[in-house]
C-alpha positions in Angstrom: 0.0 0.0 0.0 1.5 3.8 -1.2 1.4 6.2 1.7 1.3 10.1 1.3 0.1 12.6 3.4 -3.0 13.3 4.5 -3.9 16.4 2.9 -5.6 18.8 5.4 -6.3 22.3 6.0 -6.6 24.4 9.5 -10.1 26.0 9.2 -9.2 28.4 12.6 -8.9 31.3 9.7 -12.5 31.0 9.5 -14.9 33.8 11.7 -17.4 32.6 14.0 -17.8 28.4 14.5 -15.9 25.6 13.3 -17.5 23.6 10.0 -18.3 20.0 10.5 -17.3 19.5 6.8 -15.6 20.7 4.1 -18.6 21.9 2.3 -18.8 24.8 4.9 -15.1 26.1 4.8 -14.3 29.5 3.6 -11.9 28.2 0.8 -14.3 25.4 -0.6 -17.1 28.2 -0.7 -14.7 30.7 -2.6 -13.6 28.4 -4.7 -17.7 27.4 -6.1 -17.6 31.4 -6.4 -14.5 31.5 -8.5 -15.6 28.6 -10.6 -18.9 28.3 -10.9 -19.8 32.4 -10.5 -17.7 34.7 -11.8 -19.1 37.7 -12.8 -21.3 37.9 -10.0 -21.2 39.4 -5.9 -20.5 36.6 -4.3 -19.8 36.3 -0.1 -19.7 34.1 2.3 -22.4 34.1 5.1 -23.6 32.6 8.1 -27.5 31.3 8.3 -29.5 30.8 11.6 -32.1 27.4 10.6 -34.0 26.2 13.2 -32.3 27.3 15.8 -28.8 26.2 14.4 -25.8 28.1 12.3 -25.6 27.0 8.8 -22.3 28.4 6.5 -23.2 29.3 3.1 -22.6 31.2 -0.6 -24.4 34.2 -1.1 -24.5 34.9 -4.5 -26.0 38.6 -5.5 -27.7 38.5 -1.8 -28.9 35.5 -2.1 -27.9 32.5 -0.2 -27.3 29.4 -2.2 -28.8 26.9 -0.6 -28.3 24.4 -3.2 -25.0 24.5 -4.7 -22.5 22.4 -7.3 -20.8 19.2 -5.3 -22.0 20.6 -1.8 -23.6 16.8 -0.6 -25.1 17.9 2.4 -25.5 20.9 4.9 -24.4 20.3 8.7 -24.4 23.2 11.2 -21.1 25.0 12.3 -19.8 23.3 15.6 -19.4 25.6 18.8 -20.6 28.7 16.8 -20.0 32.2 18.4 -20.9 35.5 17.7 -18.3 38.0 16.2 -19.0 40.5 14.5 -22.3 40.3 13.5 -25.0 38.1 13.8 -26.1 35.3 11.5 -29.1 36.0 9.3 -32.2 34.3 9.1 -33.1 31.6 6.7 -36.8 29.9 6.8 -35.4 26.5 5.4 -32.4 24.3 4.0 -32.7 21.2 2.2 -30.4 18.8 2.3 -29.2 18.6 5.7 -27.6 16.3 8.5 -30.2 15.4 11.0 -28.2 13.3 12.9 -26.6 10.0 12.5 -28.3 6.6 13.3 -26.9 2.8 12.4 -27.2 1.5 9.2 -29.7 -1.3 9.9 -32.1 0.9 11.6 -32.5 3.6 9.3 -32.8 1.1 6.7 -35.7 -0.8 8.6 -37.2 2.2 10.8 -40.2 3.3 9.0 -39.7 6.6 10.6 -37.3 7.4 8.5 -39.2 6.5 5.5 -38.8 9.5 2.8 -35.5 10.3 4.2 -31.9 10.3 2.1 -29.3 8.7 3.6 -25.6 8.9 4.0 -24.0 5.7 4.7 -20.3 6.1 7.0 -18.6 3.8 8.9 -17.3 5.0 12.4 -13.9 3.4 13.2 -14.6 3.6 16.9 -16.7 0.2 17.1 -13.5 -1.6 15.9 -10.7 -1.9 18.4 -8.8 -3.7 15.4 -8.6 -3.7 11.6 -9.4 -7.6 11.5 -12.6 -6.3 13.3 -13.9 -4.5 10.7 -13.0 -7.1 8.2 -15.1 -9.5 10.3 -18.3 -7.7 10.3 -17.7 -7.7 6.1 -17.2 -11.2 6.6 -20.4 -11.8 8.5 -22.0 -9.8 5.5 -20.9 -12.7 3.1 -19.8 -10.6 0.2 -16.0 -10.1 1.3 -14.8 -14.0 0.1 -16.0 -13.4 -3.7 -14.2 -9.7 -3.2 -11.1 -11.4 -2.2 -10.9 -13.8 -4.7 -11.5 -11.6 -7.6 -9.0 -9.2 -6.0 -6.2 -12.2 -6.4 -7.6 -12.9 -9.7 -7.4 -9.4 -10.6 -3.8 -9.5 -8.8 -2.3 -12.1 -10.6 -3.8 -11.1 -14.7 -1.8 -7.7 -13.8 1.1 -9.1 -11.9 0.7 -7.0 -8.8 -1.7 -3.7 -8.5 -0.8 -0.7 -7.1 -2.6 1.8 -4.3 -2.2 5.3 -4.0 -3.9 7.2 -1.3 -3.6 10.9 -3.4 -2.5 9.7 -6.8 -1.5 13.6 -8.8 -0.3 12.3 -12.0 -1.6 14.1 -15.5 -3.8 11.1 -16.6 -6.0 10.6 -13.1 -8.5 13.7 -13.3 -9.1 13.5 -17.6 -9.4 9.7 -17.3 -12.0 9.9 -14.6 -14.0 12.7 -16.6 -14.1 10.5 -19.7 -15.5 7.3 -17.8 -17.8 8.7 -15.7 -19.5 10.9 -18.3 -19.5 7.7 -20.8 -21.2 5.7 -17.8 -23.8 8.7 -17.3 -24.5 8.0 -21.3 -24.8 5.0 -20.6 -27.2 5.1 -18.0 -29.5 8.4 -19.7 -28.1 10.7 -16.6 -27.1 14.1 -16.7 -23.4 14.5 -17.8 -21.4 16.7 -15.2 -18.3 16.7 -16.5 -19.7 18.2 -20.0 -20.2 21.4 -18.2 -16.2 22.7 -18.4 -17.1 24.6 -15.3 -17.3 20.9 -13.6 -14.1 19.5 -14.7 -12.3 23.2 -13.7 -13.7 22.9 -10.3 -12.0 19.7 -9.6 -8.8 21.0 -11.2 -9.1 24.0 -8.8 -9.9 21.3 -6.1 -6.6 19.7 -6.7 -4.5 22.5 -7.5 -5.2 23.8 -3.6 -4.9 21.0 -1.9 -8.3 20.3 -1.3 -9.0 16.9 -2.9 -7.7 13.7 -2.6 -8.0 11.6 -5.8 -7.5 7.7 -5.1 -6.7 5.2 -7.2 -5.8 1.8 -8.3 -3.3 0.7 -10.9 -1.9 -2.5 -12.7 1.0 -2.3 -14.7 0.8 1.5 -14.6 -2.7 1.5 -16.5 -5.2 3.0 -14.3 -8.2 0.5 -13.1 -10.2 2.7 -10.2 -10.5 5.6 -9.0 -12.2 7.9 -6.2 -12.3 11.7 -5.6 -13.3 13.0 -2.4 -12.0 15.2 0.6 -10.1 14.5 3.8 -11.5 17.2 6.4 -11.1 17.3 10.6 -10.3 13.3 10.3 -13.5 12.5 8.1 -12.5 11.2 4.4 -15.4 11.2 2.6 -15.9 11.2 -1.2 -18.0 12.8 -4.4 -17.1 10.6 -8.0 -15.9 7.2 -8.2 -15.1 5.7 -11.8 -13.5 2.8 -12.8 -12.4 1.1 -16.4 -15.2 0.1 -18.6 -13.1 -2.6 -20.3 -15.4 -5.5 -20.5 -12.3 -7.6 -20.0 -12.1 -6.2 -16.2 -16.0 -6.4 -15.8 -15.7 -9.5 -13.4 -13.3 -8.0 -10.6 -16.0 -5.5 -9.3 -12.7 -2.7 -9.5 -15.5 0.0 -8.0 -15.0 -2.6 -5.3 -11.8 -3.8 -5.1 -10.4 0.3 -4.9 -12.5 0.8 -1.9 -10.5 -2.0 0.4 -7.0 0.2 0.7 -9.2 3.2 1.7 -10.8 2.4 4.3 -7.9 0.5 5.5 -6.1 3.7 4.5 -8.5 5.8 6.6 -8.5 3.4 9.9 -4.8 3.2 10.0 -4.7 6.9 9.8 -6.6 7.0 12.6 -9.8 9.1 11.2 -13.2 9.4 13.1 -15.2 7.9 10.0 -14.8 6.8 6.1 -18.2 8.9 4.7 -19.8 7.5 1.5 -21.8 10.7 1.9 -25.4 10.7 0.1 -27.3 8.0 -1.4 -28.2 4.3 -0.5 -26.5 2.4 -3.1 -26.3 -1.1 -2.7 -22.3 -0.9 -2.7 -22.5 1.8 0.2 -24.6 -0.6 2.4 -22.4 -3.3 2.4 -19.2 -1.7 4.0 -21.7 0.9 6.0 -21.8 1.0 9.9 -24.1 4.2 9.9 -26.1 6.6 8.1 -26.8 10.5 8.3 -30.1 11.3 7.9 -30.8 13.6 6.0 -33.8 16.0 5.1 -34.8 19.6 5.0 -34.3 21.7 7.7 -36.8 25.0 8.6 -40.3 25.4 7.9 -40.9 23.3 4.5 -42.8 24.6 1.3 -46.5 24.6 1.9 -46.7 21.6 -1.0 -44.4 19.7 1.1 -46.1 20.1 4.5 -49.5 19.0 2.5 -48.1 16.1 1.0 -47.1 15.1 4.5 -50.6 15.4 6.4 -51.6 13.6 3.6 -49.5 10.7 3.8 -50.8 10.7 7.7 -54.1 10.9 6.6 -54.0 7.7 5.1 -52.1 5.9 7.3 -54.7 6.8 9.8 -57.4 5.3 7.6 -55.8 2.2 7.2 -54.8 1.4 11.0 -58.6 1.4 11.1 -59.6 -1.7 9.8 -62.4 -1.2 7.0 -64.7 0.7 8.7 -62.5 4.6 9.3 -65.2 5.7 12.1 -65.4 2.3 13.8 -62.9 3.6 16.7 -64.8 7.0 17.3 -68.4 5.1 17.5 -67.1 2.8 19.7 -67.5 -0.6 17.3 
């Protein structure tokens, strides 16, 4: 396994509270200014939501509350008035609630209507072997290993690198992911040239950490996400769409030196960030649960008394009124 450096940044340059992620540091904000709004007046603000301090864009006066590669909102942590107080915001979507495990947020119907963020917290495992034993218990980590020594031995040893910066990693990863969003009729990101500069950007300062998995020099997988306040979490993966690797799972196979990457660096958690995908699940410990925060659109908060409505009609048996008259 390649080692480099964890690549990090001290956010105490930031005013007022400490972000929970990197989605509400000063620099990550600028830099969605710089990229993805140039000509207009862009700063960065503090929100009050619900009670709780939320870091955003403003763009033209506006906050952005739904912005380019920005997963999910979480509130400032030990926020403190400076110079000025935060300004109101009615709602937010897309943010943190909290964090619950994995198996009850998938069988909770409380949480039904929800997104989730699946993360695995490296505190339940006082060893790697640990962790590897609740994969085990999941009965998927066997077939990964074989394929992995298959994989290992058609390539004559494979090659991990933590933060991989070579020319060929960031145009590679644009060209298979948009070709697997053809694929699959989804919107192409990394058309948009204001995409695919972002993520140079990203790089460039230090912000990203791009993954990846080699044989014989050719690249095979590949992952770009953030390290941030000991949380490694991640926005693309992408890996070769030669049918002749189709049977090694390398989407897989790149995520095993991460996370044993991440635990032996001695992070809090390893954050697939949003979205229940089947692949997520499997390593998962936990999920964020995620929803709007604030006083939701008046559609929203209709659709909701509606879905209680009926849930109320059908706890009572066939007759709705039987209850009430007493039968």
């Amino acid at each position: 396994m390649t080692r480099q450096a964890t690549l990090e940044f001290d956010p105490s340059s930031l005013t007022g509270g400490e972000p929970s992620n990197l989605y509400a540091t000063r620099e990550f904000l600028e830099l969605l200014a710089e990229c993805f709004f140039p000509a207009r007046s862009c700063r960065v603000e503090d929100y009050l939501v619900d009670g709780e301090v939320f870091r955003l864009l403003s763009v033209d006066g506006r906050p952005l509350t739904t912005a380019p590669w920005v997963d999910m909102h979480e509130p400032l942590v030990g926020w403190q008035q400076d110079r000025s107080p935060p300004q109101p915001l009615r709602r937010l979507p897309k943010v943190s609630h909290g964090i619950v495990p994995i198996d009850d947020f998938r069988t909770d119907p409380s949480w039904q209507g929800w997104s989730g963020g699946p993360t695995v917290f490296w505190r339940d495992f006082p060893q790697w072997s640990d962790y590897l034993n609740l994969l085990r218990s999941r009965r998927v980590l066997a077939d990964d290993q074989r394929r992995r020594r298959r994989l290992d031995e058609s390539l004559g040893g494979l090659q991990y690198t933590a933060n991989d910066v070579a020319d060929d990693v960031l145009a590679t990863c644009f060209a298979w992911k948009s070709a697997r969003d053809r694929e699959l009729g989804r919107n192409v990101l990394f058309a948009r040239d204001e995409n695919q500069a972002f993520f140079r950007a990203l790089q460039r300062r230090g912000l990203m950490r791009a993954s990846t998995l080699r044989g014989k020099g050719q690249l095979l997988a590949m992952w770009l996400g953030w390290v941030y306040q000991g949380r490694w979490s991640g926005w693309v993966t992408a890996y070769n769409p030669d049918p002749a690797f189709g049977k090694y799972s390398l989407g897989r196979q790149i995520i095993y030196p991460m996370l044993e990457e991440s635990y032996r660096a001695g992070h809090q958690e390893f954050d697939f960030s949003i979205g229940m995908e089947p692949y997520k699940l499997f390593f998962a410990t936990h999920a964020r649960t995620i929803a709007i925060r604030g006083r939701p659109l008046l559609k929203e908060r209709l659709r909701k008394i509606a879905r209680h409505v009926r849930r109320g009609l059908q706890a009572l048996s066939l007759n709705p009124f039987s209850e009430i008259l007493g039968g």
